[in-house]
C-alpha angles and dihedrals in degrees: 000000000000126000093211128019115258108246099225103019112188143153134255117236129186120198108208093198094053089021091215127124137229143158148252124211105235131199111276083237097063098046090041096059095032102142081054105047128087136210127221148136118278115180095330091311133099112262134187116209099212113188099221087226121019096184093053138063117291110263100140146357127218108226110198115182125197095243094172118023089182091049090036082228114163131197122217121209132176115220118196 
């Protein structure tokens, strides 16, 4: 958990062939609640699993895949 939203939140990738590294500008959602989110692969893209409310009681997740890595878009998707 973060006190105050980061202005320009991204993601750190590390390409093993070039070894360099770069980043991807991620949703607000997914680096606020960092320690919550979770990482996975979601139809051959990276996706972040977001509680929408990490202090209540679980009623729905907020699902946001990479759709584009080039463009940094990003879906949303709300999961019950």
């Amino acid at each position: 958990y973060s006190p105050d939203q980061p202005k320009n939140p991204g993601i750190v990738c590390f390409d093993v062939r070039s070894e360099k590294l770069s980043y991807i500008k991620a949703p607000p959602a997914v680096v606020f609640y960092c320690s919550d989110a979770v990482f996975i692969e979601y139809k051959g893209k990276l996706a972040s699993i977001v509680p929408a409310d990490p202090y209540g009681p679980f009623q729905r997740f907020d699902m946001w895949v990479l759709e584009d890595v080039h463009k940094h878009e990003w879906s949303s998707h709300i999961c019950v």
